[in-house]
C-alpha positions in Angstrom: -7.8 105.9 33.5 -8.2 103.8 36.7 -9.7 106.6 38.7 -11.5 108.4 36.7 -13.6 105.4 35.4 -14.2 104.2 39.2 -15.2 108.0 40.1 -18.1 107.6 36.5 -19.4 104.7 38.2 -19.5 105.3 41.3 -21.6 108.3 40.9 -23.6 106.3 37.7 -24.5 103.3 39.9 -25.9 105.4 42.8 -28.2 107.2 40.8 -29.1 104.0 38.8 -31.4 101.0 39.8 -30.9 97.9 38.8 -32.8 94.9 38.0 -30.9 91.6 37.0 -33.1 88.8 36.5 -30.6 86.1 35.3 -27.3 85.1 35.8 -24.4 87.5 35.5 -21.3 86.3 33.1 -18.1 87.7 33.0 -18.0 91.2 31.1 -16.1 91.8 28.1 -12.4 92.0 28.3 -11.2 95.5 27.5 -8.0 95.7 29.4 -6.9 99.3 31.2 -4.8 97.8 33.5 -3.1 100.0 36.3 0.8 99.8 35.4 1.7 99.0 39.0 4.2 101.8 39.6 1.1 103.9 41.4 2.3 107.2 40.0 0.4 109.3 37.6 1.4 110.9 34.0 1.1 114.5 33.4 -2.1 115.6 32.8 -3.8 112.8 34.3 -5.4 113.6 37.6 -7.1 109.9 38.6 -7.0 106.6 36.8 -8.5 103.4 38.5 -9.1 100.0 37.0 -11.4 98.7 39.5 -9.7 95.1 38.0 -8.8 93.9 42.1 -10.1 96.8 44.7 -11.2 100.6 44.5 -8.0 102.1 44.8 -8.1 105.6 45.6 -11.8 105.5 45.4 -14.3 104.8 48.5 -17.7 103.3 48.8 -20.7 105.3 51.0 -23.3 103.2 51.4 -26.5 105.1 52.6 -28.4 101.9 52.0 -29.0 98.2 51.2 -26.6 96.8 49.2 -22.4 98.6 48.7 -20.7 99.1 45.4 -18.2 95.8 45.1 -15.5 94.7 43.1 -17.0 91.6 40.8 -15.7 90.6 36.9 -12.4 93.1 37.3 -15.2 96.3 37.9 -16.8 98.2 40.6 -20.2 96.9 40.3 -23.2 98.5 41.8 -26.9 96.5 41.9 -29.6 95.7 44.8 -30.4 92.7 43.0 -29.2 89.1 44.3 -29.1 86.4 41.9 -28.9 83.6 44.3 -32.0 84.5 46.0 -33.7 86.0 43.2 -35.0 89.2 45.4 -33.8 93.0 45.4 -32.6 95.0 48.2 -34.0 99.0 48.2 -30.5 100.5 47.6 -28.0 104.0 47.7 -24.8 104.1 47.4 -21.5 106.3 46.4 -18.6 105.7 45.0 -16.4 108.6 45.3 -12.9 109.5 44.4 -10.4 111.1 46.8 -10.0 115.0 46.3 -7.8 115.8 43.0 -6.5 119.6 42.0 -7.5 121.4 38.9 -5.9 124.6 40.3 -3.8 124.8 36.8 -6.9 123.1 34.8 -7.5 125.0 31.5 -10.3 122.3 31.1 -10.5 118.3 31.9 -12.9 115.7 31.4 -13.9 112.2 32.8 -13.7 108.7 30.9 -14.6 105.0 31.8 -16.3 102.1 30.1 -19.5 100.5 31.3 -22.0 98.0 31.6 -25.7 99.1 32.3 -28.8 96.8 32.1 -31.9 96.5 33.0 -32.8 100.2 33.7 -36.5 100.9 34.9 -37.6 104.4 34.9 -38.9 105.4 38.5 -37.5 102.9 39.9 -33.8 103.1 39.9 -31.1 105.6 39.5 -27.4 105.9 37.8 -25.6 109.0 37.9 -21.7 110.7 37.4 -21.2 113.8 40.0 -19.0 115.8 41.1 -18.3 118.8 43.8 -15.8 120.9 45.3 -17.4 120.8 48.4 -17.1 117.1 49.6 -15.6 116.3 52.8 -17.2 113.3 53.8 -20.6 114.0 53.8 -22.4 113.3 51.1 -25.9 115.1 52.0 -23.7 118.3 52.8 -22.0 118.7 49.6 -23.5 120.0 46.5 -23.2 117.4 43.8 -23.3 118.7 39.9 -25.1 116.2 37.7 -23.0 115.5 34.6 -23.8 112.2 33.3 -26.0 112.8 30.5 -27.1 109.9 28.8 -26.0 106.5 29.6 -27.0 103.7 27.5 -28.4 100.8 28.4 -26.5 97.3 26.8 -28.3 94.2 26.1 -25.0 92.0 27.1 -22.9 91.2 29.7 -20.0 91.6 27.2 -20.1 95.1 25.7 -18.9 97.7 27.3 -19.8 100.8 26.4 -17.4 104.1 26.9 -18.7 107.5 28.5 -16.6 110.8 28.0 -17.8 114.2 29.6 -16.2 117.7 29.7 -16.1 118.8 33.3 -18.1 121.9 34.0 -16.8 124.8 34.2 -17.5 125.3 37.9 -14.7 123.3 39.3 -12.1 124.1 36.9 -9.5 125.9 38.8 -10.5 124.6 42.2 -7.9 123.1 43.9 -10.5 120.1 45.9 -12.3 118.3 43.4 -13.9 114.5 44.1 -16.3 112.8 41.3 -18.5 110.2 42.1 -20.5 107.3 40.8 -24.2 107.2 41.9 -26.7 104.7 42.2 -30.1 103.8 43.5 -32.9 101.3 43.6 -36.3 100.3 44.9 -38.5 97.6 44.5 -36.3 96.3 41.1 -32.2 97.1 40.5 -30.4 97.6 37.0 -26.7 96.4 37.4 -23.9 99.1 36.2 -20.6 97.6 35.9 -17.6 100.3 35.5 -14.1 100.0 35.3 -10.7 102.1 33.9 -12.0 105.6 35.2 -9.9 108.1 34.3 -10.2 112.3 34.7 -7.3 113.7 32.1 -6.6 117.4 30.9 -8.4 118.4 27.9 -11.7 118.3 26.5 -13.8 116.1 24.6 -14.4 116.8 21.2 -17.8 117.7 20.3 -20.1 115.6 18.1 -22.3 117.7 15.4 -25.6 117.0 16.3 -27.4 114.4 14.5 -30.0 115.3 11.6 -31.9 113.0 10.1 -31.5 112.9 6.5 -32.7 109.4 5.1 -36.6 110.3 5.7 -38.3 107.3 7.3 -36.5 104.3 6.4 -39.7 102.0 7.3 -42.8 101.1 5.0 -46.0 101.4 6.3 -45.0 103.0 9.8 -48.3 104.7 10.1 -50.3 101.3 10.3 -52.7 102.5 7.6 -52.1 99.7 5.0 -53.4 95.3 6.1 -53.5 92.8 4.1 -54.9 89.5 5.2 -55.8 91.3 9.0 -51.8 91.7 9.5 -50.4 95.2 9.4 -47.9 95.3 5.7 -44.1 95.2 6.5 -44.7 94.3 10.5 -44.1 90.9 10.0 -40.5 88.6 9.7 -40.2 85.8 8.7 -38.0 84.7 11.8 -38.9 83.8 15.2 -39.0 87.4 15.8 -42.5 87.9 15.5 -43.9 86.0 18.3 -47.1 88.5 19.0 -50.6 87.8 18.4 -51.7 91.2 16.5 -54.8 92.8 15.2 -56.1 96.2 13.6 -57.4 99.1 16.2 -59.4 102.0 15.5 -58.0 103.8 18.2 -55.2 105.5 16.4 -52.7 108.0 17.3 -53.0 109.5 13.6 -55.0 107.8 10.5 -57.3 105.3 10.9 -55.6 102.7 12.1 -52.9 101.2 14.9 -51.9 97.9 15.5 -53.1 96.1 19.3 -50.2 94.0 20.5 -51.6 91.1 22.4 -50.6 90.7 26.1 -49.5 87.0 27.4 -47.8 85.4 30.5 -44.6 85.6 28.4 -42.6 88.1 26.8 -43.7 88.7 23.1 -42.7 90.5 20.3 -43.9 92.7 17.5 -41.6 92.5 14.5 -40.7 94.5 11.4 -39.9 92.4 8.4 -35.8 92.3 8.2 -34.3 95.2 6.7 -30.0 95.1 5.9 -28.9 98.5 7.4 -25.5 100.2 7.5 -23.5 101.5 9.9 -24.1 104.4 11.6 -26.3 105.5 14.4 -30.4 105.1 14.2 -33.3 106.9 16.3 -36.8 105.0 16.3 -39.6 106.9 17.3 -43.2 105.4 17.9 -46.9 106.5 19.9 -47.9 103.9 22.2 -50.5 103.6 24.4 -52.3 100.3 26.7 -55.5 99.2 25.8 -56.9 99.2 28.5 -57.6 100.6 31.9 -55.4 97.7 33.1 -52.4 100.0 31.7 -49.4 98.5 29.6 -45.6 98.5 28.8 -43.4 98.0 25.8 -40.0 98.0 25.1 -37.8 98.6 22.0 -35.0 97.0 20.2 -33.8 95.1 17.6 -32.2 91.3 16.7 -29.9 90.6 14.6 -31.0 88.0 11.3 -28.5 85.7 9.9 -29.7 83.5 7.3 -33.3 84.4 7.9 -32.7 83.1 11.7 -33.2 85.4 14.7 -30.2 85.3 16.9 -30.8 84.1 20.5 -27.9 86.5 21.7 -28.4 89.0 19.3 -31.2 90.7 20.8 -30.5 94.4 21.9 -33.1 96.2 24.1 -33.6 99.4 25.3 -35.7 100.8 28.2 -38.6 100.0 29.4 -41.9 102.6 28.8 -43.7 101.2 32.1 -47.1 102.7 33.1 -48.8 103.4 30.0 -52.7 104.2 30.2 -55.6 104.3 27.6 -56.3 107.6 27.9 -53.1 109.4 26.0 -51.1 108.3 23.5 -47.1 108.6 24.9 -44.1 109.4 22.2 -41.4 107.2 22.9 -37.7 107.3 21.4 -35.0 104.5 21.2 -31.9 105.3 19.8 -29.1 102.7 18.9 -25.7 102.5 16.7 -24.7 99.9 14.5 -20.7 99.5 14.3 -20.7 97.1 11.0 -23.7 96.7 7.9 -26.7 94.5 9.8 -29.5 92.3 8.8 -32.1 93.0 11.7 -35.4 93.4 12.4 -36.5 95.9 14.5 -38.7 94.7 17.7 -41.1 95.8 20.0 -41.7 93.3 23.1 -45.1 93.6 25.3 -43.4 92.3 28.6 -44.7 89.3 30.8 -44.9 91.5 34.0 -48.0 93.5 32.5 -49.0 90.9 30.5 -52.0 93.8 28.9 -52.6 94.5 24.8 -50.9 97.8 24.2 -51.3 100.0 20.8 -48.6 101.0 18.8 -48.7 103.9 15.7 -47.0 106.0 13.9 -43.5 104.3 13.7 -40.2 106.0 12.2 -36.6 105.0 11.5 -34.5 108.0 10.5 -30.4 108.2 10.7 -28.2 111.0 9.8 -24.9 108.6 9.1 -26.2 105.1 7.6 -29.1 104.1 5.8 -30.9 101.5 4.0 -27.9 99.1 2.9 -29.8 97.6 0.1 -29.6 100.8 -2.2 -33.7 101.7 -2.2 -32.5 105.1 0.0 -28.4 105.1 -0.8 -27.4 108.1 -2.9 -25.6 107.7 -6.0 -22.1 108.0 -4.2 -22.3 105.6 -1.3 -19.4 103.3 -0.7 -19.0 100.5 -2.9 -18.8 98.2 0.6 -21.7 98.8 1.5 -23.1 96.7 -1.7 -22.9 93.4 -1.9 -20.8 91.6 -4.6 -21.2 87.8 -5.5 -18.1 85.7 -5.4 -15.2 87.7 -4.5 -12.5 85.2 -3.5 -9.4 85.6 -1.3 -6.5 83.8 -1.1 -3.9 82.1 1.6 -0.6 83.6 1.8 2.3 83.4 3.9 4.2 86.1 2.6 2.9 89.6 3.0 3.1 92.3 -0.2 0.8 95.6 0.1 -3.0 94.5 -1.4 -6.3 94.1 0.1 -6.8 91.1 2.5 -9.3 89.6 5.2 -8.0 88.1 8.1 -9.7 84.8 9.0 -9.2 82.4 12.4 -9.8 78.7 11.8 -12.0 78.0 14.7 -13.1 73.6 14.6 -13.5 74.2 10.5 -14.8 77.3 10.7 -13.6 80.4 9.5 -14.1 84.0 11.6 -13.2 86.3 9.1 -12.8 89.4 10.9 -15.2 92.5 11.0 -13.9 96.6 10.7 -15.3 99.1 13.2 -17.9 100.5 11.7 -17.8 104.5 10.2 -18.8 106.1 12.9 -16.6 104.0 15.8 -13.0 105.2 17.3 -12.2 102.3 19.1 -13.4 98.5 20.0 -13.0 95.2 19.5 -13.5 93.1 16.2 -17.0 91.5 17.0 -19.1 89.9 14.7 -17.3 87.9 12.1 -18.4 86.4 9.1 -18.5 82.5 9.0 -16.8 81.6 6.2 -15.8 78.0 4.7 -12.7 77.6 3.4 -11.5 75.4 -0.1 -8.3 74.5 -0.2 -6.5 77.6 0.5 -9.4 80.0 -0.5 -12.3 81.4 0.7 -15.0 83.3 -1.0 -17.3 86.2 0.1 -20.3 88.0 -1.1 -19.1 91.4 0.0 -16.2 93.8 0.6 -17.4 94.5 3.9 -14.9 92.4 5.6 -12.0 93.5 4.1 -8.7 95.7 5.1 -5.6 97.2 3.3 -2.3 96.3 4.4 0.2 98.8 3.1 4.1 99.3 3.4 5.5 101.5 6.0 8.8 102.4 7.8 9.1 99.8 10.4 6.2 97.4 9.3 2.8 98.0 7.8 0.1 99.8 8.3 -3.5 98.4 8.5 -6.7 100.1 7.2 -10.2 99.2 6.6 -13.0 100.3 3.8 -13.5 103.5 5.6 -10.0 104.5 4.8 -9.3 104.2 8.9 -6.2 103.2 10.1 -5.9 100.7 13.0 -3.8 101.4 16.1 -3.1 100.7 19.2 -2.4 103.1 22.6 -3.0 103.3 26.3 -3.1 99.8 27.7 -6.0 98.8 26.1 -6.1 95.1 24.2 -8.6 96.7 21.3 -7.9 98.7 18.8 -7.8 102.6 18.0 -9.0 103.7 14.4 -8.7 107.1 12.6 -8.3 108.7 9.2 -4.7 109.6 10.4 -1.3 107.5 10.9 -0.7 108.3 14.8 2.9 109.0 15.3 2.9 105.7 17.8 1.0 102.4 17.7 0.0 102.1 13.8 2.7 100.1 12.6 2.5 96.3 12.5 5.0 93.8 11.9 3.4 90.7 10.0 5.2 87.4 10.5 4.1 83.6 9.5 4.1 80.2 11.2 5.2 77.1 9.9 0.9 76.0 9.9 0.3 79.5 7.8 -1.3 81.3 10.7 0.1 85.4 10.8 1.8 87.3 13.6 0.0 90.6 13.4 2.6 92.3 16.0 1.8 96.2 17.3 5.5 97.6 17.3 4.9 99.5 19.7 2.7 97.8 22.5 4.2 94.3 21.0 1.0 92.7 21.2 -0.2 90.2 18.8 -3.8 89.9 17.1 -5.6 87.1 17.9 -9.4 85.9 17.8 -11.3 84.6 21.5 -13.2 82.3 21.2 -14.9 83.4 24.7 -16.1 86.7 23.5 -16.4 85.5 19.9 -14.1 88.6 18.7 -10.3 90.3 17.7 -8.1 91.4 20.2 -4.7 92.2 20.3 -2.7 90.7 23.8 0.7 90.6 25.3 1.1 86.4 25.1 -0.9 84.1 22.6 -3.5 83.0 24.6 -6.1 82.7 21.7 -6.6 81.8 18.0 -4.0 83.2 15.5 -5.9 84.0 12.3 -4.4 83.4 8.8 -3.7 86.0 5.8 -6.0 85.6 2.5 -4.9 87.9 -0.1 -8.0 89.4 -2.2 -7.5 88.0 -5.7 
């Protein structure tokens, strides 16, 4: 995994620009450590961490800044945060030569960072050649990277997978490399546990919306009191200053979002979605000749309150003009059942009004998690239920439980993956209160099935996934099958009533960080045990 991952990014970074304009936190901890004997399994033809150096990998620098090693991954950006100015930059990173001679197929795999991403103006890319031999501009490089997306963190990483073409299977000098670029503004790509393995990738079916448009009003026809129906929440949100336009992409209306010295935001009124995997689609267009931009996302609502860190952008639609209305598409995934309100956020650096019409939320895997578009045979989960209570136990039976870490009084009560994830971290737990040795819930969402097994237990959420562990990875590994190796736990109790959630095979132990504010499962207890509550 080590090379292959340091290979993605290298190439990814290069052809990438980035633009950090705040401090840079450690990145999420999703270990794929190198085991240190510096030989390769069958099958594998490069694996690099990136966690200390670039192993087998090297950095070309045409330009400005290099790719470095920083938060255990090769990091590519132009932008310096302690000066607070950008360096025009190009640079490789770019694996030493591998043989797929006896390749029936392979593909590359790596987790990433990406952020701040502005079209024009810098460049991320994964590419590869059989004709590299330490020239760059001499060797024809095949673009595979496809789409990368852009996070909103410095603590998700996001995993990229890619069949390698067909053109350099059963070439016996092979290199892949990790591309970026940047001008007058830099994104920052982050990549680490690269990896290029036999095989293929298994192909998604291409996504179809089948909900219809999941938002009210989306063609800005209907006001009431001079506000556009539906576009307003009742969180901090909605920080815009809007008004009705009869310029209009279709209709007789759109709404004008009013330009300021600071960022601000037109909001949708919060909507409870399910998991699965969204596309927003919307007309936008500046006011006036002074042009415009806009960017799309969405923040997360927890008892009617915006989160601060729960705002999740995508890119920026720079260089609009008043004379055409431009289509633009954002498409996002939700891993677990979200309150949110979708935003739109006219950026200080333009500063103009821009128009916005003809707005639409479709999904071909999730849907509207308050039951107005759920068909009659959605999963009960997915509805909430008052007062459903759990209870402590320190003795384990087969039954349905949650699994809850008391962090200063409160309780994380862990989150599944949602349907449409394979792998990841726990993230976003439920704050729960506990009485006595209870605690109640309003939904089902959180809970898993703990069954009886040869060797230990098996662990399974609503989506009838098991949980397992392999590679060297400290997250977790869910399908609708019982892998032969790494889905049996053995569950143990302390003497305060906390669990031992112990993968036989890795012997790793569940545990909740309080850093990252998630489940992991590591080699030594260096975090929260949770406790057991048994659903009653």
């Amino acid at each position: 995994m080590k090379r292959y991952l340091s290979i993605f990014v290298s190439a990814l970074c290069a052809l990438t620009v980035f633009n950090a304009c705040s401090d840079v936190p450690a990145p999420y901890k999703i270990p794929g450590e190198d085991p240190g004997d510096g030989t390769l399994g069958a099958g594998i033809y490069v694996e690099e961490s990136f966690a200390t150096d670039f192993g087998t990998f090297k950095d070309y620098t045409e330009k400005g800044n290099p790719w470095i090693i920083d938060f255990k991954t090769a990091k590519a950006t132009g932008y310096d945060n302690a000066s607070k100015t950008t360096t025009e930059s190009k640079g490789w990173l770019i694996s030493e030569a591998f043989d797929l001679s006896q390749s029936t197929g392979a593909y590359v795999e790596f987790e990433y960072i990406l952020r701040y991403v502005r079209a024009g103006q810098t460049e991320n890319k994964v590419l590869i050649s059989t004709e590299y031999f330490g020239d760059v501009n001499a060797a024809k490089w095949i673009d595979i990277t496809g789409t990368l997306t852009e996070g909103s963190d410095w603590e998700t990483f996001y995993k990229y997978t890619k069949d390698l073409p067909a053109e350099v299977i059963g070439k016996n000098h092979v290199n892949i490399a990790l591309y970026y670029a940047c001008t007058t503004t830099s994104a920052t790509w982050e990549v680490k546990n690269i990896s290029v393995k036999e095989g293929t990738v298994k192909e998604e079916e291409e996504d179809k919306p089948v909900s219809g448009n999941l938002l009210e009003n989306g063609d800005a026809e209907t006001w009431e009191n001079s506000q556009p129906a539906h576009w307003k929440s009742a969180s901090t949100a909605s920080s815009a200053t809007l008004s009705q336009s009869t310029d209009a992409h279709s209709g007789s209306y759109s709404i004008c979002v009013a330009g300021a010295t600071t960022n601000k935001r037109l909001a949708y009124e919060e909507i409870t979605l399910k998991a699965g995997t969204y596309t927003l689609t919307f007309y936008a267009k500046a006011a006036t000749a002074d042009g415009g931009s806009i960017r799309p996302g969405y923040t997360s609502v927890i008892d009617g309150v915006a989160q601060s860190n729960g705002y999740k952008y995508g890119s920026y639609s720079d260089n609009l003009t008043n004379t055409e209305w431009r289509e633009i598409t954002h498409e996002f995934t939700l891993e677990s059942t979200t309150t949110l309100c979708l935003v739109f956020m006219n950026p200080k650096q333009t500063g103009k009004d821009v128009l916005l019409d003809d707005f639409s939320l479709t999904t071909a895997n999730g849907g509207l998690a308050d039951g107005s578009n759920d068909d009659e045979n959605d999963d009960e989960n997915d509805t909430p239920t008052a007062n459903i209570t759990y209870t402590k136990v320190t003795t384990i039976s087969a039954g349905t439980y949650i699994i809850a870490a008391n962090v200063d009084g409160t309780y994380k009560v862990a989150t599944p993956l949602g349907a449409t994830a394979n792998y990841g971290y726990l993230k976003n737990p439920v704050d729960a209160t506990a009485t006595g040795n209870t605690i109640t819930l309003s939904s089902t969402a959180n809970e898993f099935v703990i069954e009886s097994t040869s060797g230990g237990y098996t662990i399974k959420d609503g989506n009838n996934k098991y949980y397992y562990m392999t590679g060297t990875y400290n997250s977790f590994n869910v399908g609708t099958s019982l892998p032969t190796e790494g889905g049996v736990w053995n569950i143990t109790f302390n003497a305060d009533g906390t669990a031992n959630l112990v993968n036989t095979t890795m012997n790793k132990t569940l545990q909740y960080d309080t850093e990252f504010g998630s489940y992991g499962v590591y080699d030594t207890i260096k975090a929260t045990l949770p406790a057991l509550y048994k659903k009653n």
